[in-house]
KOLROLUM-131878 format. One record per residue (C-alpha): residue in one letter; x, y, z. Coordinates in steps of 0.05 Angstrom, whole numbers, plus 5000, padded with zeros to 4 digits. Layout:
REM residues N
REC,A,X,Y,Z
...
This chain:
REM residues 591
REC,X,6643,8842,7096
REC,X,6654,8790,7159
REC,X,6722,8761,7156
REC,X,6736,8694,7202
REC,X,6772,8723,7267
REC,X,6835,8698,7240
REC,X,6838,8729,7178
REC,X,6817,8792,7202
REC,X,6860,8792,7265
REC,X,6926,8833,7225
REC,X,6880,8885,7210
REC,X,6844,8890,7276
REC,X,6902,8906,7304
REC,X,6926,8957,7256
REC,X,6860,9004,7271
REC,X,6860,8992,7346
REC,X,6929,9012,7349
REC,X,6905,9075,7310
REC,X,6951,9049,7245
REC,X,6899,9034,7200
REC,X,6839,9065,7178
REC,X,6771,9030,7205
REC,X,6716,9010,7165
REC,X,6663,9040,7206
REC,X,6664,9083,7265
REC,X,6605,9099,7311
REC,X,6623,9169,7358
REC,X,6599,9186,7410
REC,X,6550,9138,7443
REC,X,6539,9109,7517
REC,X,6569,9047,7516
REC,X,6528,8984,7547
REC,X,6581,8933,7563
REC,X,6543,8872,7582
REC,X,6608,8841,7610
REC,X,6615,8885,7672
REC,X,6551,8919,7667
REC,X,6569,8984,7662
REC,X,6537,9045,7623
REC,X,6605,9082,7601
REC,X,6589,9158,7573
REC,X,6630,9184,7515
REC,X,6657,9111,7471
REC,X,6666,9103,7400
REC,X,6676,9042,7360
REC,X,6712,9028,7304
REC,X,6703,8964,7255
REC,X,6741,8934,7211
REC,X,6730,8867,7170
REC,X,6657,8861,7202
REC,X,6681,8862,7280
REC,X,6702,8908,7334
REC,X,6764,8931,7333
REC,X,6772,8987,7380
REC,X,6721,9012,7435
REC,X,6744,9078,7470
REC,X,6737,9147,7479
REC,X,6772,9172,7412
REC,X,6773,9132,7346
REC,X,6800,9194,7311
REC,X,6861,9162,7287
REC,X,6823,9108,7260
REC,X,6792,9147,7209
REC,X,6801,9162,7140
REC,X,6771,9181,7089
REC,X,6734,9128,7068
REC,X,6710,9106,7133
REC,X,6630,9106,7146
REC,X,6626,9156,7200
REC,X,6560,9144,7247
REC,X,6546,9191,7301
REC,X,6511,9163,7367
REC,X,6497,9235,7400
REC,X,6497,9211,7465
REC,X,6454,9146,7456
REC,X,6462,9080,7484
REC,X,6500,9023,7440
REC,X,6478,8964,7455
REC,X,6499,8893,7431
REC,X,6452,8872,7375
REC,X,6398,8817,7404
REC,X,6399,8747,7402
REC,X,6342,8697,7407
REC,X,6365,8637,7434
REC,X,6313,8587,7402
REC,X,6266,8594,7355
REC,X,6222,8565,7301
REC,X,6227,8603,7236
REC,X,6175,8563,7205
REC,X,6127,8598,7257
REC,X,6134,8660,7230
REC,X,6109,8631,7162
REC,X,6170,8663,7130
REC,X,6239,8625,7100
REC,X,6297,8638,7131
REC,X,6304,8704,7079
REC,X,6231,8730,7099
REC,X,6249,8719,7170
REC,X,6312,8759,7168
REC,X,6288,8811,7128
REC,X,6222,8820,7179
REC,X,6266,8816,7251
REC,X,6332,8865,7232
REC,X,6291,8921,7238
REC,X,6277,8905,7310
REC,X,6349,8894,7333
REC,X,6357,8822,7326
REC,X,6427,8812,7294
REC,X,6430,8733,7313
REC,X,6381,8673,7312
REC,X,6394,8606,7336
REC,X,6337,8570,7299
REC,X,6310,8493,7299
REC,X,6278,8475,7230
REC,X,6242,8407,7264
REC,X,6183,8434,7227
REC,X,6207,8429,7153
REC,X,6248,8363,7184
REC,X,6181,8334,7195
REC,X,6155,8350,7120
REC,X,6226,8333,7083
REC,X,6274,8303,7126
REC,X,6348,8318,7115
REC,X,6340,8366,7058
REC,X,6287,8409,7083
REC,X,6344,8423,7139
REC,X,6397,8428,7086
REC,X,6351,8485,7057
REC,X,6339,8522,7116
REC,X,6413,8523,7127
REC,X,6426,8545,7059
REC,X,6386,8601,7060
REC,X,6409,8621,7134
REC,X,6475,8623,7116
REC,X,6462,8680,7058
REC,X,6430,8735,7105
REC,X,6466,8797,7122
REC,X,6463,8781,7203
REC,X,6480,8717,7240
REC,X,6428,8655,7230
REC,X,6453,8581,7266
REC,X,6409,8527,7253
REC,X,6407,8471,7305
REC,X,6399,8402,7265
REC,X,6335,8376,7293
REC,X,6336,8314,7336
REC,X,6267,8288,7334
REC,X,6225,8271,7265
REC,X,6185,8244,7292
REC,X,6179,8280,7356
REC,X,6145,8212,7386
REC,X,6163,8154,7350
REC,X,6103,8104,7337
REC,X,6055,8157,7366
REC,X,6056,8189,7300
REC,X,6084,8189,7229
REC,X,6122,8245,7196
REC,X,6135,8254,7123
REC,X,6207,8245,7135
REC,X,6231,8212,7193
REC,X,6309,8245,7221
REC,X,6356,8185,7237
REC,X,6418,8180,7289
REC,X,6468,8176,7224
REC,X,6435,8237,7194
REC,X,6448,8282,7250
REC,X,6515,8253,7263
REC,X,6534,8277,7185
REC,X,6492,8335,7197
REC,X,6544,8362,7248
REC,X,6598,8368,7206
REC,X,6558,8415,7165
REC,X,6578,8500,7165
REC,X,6527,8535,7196
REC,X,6494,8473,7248
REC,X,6514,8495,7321
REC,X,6484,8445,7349
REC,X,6424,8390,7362
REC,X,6357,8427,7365
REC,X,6311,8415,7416
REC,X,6308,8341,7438
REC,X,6231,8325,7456
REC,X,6232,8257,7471
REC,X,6252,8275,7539
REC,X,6218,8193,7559
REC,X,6260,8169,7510
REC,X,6320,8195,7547
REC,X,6307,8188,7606
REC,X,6285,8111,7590
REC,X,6354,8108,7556
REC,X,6341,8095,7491
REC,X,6389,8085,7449
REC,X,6380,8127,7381
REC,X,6363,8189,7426
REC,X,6430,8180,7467
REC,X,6466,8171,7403
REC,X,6446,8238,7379
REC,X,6460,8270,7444
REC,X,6534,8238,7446
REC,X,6539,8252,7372
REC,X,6531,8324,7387
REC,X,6572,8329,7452
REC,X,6638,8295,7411
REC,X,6624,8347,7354
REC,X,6626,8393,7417
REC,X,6563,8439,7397
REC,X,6507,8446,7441
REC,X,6446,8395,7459
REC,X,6379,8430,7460
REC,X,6334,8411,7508
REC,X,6254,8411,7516
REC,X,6223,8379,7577
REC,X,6152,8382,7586
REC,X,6138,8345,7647
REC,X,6117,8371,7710
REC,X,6155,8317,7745
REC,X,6221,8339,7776
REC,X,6233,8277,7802
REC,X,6276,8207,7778
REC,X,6249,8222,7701
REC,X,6275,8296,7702
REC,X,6347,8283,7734
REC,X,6355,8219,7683
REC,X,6340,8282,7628
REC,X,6392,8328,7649
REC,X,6443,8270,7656
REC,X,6435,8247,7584
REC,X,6466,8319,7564
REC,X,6405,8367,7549
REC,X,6441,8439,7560
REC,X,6376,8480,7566
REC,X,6304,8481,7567
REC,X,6253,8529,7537
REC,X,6181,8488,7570
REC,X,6193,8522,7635
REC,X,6137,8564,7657
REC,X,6142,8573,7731
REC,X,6190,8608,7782
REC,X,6215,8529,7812
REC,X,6216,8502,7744
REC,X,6261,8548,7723
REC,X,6299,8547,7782
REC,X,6303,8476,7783
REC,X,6342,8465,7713
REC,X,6392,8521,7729
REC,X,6410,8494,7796
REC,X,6422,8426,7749
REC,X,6476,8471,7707
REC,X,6418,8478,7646
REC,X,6402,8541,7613
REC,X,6326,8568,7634
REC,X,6314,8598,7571
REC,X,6239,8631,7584
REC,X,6202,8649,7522
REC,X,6150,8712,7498
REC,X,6125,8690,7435
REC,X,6061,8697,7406
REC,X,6028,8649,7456
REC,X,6079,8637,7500
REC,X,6079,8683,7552
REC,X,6133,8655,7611
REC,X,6177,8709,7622
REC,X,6123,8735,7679
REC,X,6121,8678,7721
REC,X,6199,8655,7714
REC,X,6233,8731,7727
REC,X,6220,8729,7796
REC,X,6279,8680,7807
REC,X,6320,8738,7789
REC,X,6281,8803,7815
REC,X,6256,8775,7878
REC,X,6303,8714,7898
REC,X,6358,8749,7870
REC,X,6388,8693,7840
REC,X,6457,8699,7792
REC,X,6424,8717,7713
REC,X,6482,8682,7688
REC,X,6438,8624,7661
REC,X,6376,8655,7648
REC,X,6364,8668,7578
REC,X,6305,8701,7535
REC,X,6279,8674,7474
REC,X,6214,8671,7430
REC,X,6206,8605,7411
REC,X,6145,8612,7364
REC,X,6125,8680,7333
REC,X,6081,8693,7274
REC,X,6086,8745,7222
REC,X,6031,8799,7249
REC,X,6070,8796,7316
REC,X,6144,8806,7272
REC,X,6109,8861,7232
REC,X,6068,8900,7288
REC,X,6099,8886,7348
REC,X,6169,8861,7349
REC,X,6218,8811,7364
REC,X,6271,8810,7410
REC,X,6262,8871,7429
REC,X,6192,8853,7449
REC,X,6220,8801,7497
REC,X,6271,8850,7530
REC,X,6213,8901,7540
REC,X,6174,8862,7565
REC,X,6224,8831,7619
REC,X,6233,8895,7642
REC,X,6160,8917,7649
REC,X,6159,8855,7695
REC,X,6217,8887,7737
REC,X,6281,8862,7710
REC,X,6335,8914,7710
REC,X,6352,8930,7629
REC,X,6429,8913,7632
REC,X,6404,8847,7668
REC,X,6349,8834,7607
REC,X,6400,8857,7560
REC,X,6452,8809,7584
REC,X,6396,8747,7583
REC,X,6390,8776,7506
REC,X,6462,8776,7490
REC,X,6520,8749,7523
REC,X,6487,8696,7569
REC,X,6465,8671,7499
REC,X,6527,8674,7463
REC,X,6561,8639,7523
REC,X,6512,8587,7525
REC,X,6520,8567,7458
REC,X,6593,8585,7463
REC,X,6604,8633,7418
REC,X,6619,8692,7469
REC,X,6691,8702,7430
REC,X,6642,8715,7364
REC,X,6574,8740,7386
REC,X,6539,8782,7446
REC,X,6583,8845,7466
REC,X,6610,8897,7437
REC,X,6679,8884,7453
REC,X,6741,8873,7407
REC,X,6740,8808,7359
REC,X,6665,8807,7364
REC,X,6617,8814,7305
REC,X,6605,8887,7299
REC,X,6528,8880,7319
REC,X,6501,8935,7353
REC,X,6431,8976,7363
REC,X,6434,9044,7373
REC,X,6374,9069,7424
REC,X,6351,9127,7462
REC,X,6321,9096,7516
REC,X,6347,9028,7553
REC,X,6269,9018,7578
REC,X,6235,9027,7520
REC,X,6267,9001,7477
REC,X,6259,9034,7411
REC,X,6312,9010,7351
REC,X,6336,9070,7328
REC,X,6387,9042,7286
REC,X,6418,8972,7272
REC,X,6494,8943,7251
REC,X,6504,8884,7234
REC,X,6570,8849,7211
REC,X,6597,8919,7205
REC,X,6534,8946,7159
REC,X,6483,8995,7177
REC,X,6423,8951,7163
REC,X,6371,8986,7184
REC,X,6342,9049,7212
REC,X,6285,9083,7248
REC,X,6252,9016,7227
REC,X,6269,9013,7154
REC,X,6306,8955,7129
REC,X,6370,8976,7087
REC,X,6401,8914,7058
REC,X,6372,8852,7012
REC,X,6355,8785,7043
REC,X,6374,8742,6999
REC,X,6335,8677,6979
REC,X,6346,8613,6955
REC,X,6310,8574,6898
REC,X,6258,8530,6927
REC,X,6258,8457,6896
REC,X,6186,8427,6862
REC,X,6189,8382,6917
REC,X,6192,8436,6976
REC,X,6129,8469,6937
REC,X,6089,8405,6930
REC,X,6080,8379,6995
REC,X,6005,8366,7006
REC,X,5983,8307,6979
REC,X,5912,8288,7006
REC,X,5901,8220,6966
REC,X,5823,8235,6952
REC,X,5769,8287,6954
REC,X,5742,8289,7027
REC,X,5670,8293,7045
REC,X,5630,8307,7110
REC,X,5624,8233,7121
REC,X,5705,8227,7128
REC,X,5692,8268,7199
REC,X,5646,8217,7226
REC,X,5651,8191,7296
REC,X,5618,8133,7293
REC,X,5577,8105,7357
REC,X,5515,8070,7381
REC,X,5462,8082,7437
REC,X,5438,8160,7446
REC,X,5499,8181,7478
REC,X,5578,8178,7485
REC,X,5627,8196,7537
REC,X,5692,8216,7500
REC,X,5762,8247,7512
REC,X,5764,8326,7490
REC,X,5821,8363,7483
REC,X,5819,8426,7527
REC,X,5852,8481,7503
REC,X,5888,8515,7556
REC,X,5899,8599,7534
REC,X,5974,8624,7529
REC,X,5993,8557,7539
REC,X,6031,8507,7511
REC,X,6001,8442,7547
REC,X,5932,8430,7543
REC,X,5882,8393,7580
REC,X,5852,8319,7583
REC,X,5776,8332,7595
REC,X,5714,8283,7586
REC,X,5647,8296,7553
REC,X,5577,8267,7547
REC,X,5559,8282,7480
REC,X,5492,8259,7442
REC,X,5496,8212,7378
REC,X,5444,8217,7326
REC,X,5433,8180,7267
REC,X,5496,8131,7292
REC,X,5547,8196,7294
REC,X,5576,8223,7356
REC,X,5557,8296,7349
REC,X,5595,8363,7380
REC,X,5560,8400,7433
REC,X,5562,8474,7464
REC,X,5631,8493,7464
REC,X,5657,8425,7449
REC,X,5662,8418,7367
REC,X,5695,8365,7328
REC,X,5770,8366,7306
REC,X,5808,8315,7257
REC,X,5875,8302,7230
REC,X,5882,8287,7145
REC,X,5946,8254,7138
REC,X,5977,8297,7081
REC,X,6051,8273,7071
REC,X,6044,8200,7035
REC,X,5975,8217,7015
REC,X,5933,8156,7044
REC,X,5873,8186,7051
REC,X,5878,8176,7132
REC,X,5829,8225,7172
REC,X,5833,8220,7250
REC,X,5780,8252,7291
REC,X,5762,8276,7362
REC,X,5733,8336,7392
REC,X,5761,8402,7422
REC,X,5738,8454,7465
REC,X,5757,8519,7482
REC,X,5752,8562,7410
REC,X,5685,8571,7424
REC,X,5662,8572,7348
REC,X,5592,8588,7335
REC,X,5559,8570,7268
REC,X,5578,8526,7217
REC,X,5644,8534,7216
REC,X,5715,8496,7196
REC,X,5791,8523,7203
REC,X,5848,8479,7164
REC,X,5917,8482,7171
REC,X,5976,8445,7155
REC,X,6025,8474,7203
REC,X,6012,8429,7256
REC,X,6066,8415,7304
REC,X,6109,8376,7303
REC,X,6097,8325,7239
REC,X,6053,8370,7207
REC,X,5998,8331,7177
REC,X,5935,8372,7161
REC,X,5897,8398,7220
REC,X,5817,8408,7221
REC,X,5775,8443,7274
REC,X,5696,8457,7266
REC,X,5623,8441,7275
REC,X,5600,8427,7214
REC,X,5623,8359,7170
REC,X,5615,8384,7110
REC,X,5649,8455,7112
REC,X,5697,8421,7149
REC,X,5709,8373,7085
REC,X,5710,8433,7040
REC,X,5759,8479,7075
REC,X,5807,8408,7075
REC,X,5795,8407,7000
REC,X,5807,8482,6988
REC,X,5878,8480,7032
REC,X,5902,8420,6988
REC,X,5881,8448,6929
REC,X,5930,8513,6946
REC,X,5992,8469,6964
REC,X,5979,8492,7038
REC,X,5973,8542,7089
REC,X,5914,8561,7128
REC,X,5835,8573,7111
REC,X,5777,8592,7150
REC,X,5704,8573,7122
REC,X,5637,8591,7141
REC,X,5571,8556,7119
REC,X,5622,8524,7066
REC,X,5650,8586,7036
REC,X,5720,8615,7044
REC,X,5726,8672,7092
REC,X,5800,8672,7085
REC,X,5870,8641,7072
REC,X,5944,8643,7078
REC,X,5976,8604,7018
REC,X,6041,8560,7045
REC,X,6068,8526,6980
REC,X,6138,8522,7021
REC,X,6133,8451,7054
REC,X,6061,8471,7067
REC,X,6089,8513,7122
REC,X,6117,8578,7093
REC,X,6114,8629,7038
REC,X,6165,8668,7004
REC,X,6126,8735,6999
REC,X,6146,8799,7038
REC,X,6122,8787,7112
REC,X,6082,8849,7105
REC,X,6030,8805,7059
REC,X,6041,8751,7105
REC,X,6020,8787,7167
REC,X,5965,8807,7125
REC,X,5935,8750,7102
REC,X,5954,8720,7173
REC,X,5911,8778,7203
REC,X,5855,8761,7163
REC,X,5854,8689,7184
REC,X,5852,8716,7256
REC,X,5799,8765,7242
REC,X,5755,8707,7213
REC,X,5765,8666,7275
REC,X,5744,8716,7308
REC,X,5683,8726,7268
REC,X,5669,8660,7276
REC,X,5658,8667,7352
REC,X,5723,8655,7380
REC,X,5764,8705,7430
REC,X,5823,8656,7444
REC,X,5885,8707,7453
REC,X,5929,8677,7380
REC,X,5875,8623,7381
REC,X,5916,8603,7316
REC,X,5982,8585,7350
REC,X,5927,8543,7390
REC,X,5898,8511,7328
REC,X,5966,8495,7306
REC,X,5990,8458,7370
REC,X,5934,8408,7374
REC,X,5985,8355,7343
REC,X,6043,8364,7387
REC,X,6045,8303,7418
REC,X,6100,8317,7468
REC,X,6070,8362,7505
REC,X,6019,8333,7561
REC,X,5964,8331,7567
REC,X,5928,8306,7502
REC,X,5929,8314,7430
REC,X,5915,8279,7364
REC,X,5963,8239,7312
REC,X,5957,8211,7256
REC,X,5945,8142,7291
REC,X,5893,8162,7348
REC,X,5883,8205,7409
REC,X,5944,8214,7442
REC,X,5955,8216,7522
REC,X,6010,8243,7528
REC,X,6027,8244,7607
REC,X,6034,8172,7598
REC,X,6055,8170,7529
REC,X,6002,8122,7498
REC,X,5949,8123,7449
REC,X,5880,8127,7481
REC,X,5808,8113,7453
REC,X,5775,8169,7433
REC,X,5715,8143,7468
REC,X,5719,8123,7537
């Protein structure tokens, strides 16, 4: 069991001095120390209390006979993973489900924003991620999130997060810090509320998240890194990158399961040769199929080395540059006495494959089977009845209303891979008075689903490439989470709303007004509490019924779910309108 450092200090001493019997001892493994790095042949280590006591080449006298004994035969131990920011919420999982999906994949730590529960239940939806966080057998921070709303009075939320909140918020156990702060205008215009959180973070001394998603290095981004952001995640280029580390910010470049910047960032390193101290890896959004069938962490630090990164380097942006930026590199992100014992015993440092995991001092899991419980907490009514849709919707809720034969209006582009999408125009026909979809451009509409007013927004999309009569719902919609409607046909499009409110939400795919398939959410509308196994399941048969549907999007989901995320350029829709978001304004939908 993990002891704080200073109770456990005595004892540490004790077995490195070879006076006391450890815990656990691992024999005879390569050692990966991502402090000098070196590959050091022939190390054990011996735990006590949940942390390294002892690394060298004989931990005989350290053990007895009720020490856990686990032999390495000549494999690599390498610190357990850490992903630097992420969403659990995206993985449609609690904090329990999450944990219990990731250990078997090598990731012992999590530094995770819940802005997307924030935006359904304020305060106490953070209070319950961090509850359930702080139960799990490996290491789960959770960065009290800085913006509900994410744009303030270009959309509503269900429960907006105040300056007083996250001051009281960082005197909490368990918060490390202010998540992401995405009203990067805000700060750079000075304003005061966002400042206030920054400083209120900064005297706590815990770490400021950052997210800027502007091309604009200029005036606007050098105002941002003033006001105390320590890292950004929206990078996807080689000089963005570039440019926030030369600013003292961590680059922390993401593979999740649409983000895909690692590629285009890693060149600063394996080509310019720049220092790796402050480049970081993290996931940022993954769902459950890519948790279940592919990986997490470990995924990232593959994949950095497929794209030429030596594998100490992308195991040092996975451990210790982590733990150091989030300073914590005394608890977290080596295997080195005083640390948390978390380590991953491998075969191979290329590929990766997580042979065996410790965490806290506990063999939790190995050759891919999880070995521990993840515990969960008791969900309140209120966390499970989150959809409220204030009326039965029909096809005539999804009218765009117009006159003359035809309308030029704003589309949101969808943009593959990507984050940001696209401001593009359309001349589309109107019949009958109603501004219909055309080609490849269908319609898409926002149900406000928090107070339950009955509120539908509309516009039109392009880039799923639906064919049919065809609707997908969802009410994960970043970041405030309102209900989310893409399709070409009204009426389906009315039904699937009216199917995903009647199952407390989640996500739901309809063709020619029947159900082709769903993912029930009743957590906040955003997660379940089932094994991720069924998750990824159900999850997998939403993306096979896109794809039945007509559309070939690479996790056109993540896509679907992003359409809301008004702080990322170039347009989107709220709950109040169509949103332009390289200037920040609300726009008409036609022009």
């Amino acid at each position: 069991m993990l002891k704080p450092w200073v109770e456990a200090q005595p004892r540490l001493v004790e077995v490195a001095a070879g006076r006391a019997h450890a815990d656990l001892v691992i024999r005879g493994g390569i050692w990966v120390n991502v402090h000098t790095r070196e590959l050091i042949e022939a190390m054990d280590v011996a735990v006590a209390d949940g942390r390294v006591a002892y690394v060298g080449p004989d931990a005989t006298p350290s053990i007895g006979p009720d020490t856990q004994v686990i032999e390495a035969r000549g494999r690599y131990m390498v610190p357990g993973l850490i992903d630097a920011h992420m969403h659990v919420e995206s993985g449609m999982l609690t904090p329990a489900g999450f944990a219990a999906a990731v250990i078997p994949h090598g990731t012992t730590t999590m530094f995770h924003d819940p802005h997307e529960i924030a935006n359904v239940l304020g305060l106490e939806g953070v209070r319950l991620m961090r509850d359930e966080s702080l139960i799990q057998p490996v290491s789960m921070f959770t960065q009290m999130p800085s913006c509900a709303p994410s744009a303030p009075g270009l959309e509503t939320t269900g429960a907006p997060i105040t300056e007083g909140e996250v001051a009281q918020a960082m005197g909490w156990e368990g918060i490390i810090g202010l998540g992401e702060m995405m009203n990067f205008p805000g700060v750079a215009a000075g304003n005061a509320q966002m400042l206030g959180e920054i400083a209120a973070t900064r005297a706590a001394g815990k770490t400021v998240g950052g997210h800027y998603a502007s091309p604009d290095l200029g005036r606007p981004f050098h105002a941002y890194v003033a006001g105390g952001a320590a890292d950004d995640h929206e990078t996807t280029s080689e000089a963005q990158g570039i440019a926030r580390v030369r600013q003292g910010m961590g680059c922390m470049m993401r593979l999740g399961s649409a983000w895909y910047d690692v590629e285009t960032q890693i060149t600063a390193i394996t080509e310019k040769g720049l220092d790796p101290r402050f480049f970081i890896l993290c996931t940022d959004d993954c769902h459950s199929g890519t948790l279940v069938h592919e990986g997490h962490m470990n995924r990232v630090v593959r994949h950095a080395i497929a794209c030429g990164c030596d594998p100490l380097i992308a195991i040092q942006m996975a451990t210790i540059n982590t733990a150091s930026h989030f300073g914590q590199e005394r608890e977290l992100g080596s295997i080195t006495p005083g640390r948390r014992a978390d380590v991953i015993l491998t075969s191979d440092l290329r590929a990766l494959p997580i042979e065996a995991v410790i965490a806290q001092g506990q063999l939790v899991a190995e050759e891919g089977r999880l070995l521990v419980d993840c515990p969960r907490i008791d969900w309140p009514e209120r966390a499970r009845k989150s959809v409220r849709l204030g009326k039965e919707l029909a096809g005539a809720d999804f009218e765009v209303r117009a006159t003359g034969d035809q309308a030029r209006v704003r589309v949101i582009g969808v943009v593959e891979n990507q984050a940001p999408t696209r401001a593009l125009e359309a001349d589309l026909p109107i019949r009958v008075g109603v501004v219909e979809g055309q080609g490849d451009t269908c319609q898409i509409a926002l149900v406000e689903r928090h107070q339950g007013t009955g509120g539908v927004v509309n516009g039109f999309v392009s880039g799923f490439g639906y064919q049919g009569r065809v609707a997908v719902a969802s009410t994960v919609a970043h970041d405030s989470h309102h209900m989310i409607v893409v399709g070409t046909c009204r009426e389906t499009m009315a039904a699937a709303a009216n199917h995903l409110g009647a199952l407390g939400g989640g996500v739901t795919v309809f063709r020619d007004g029947a159900e082709l398939a769903s993912v029930a959410l009743p957590i906040g509308g955003l997660m379940s509490d089932r094994p991720a196994t069924e998750v990824a399941e159900a999850a997998q048969g939403i993306v096979q019924a896109m794809q039945d549907c007509g559309c070939s999007l690479n996790n056109a989901y993540m896509q679907h779910s992003l359409l809301a995320l008004v702080v990322i350029p170039e347009l989107r829709i709220s709950d109040l309108g169509i949103v332009d978001v390289r200037s920040f304004e609300l726009v008409d939908l036609i022009v």
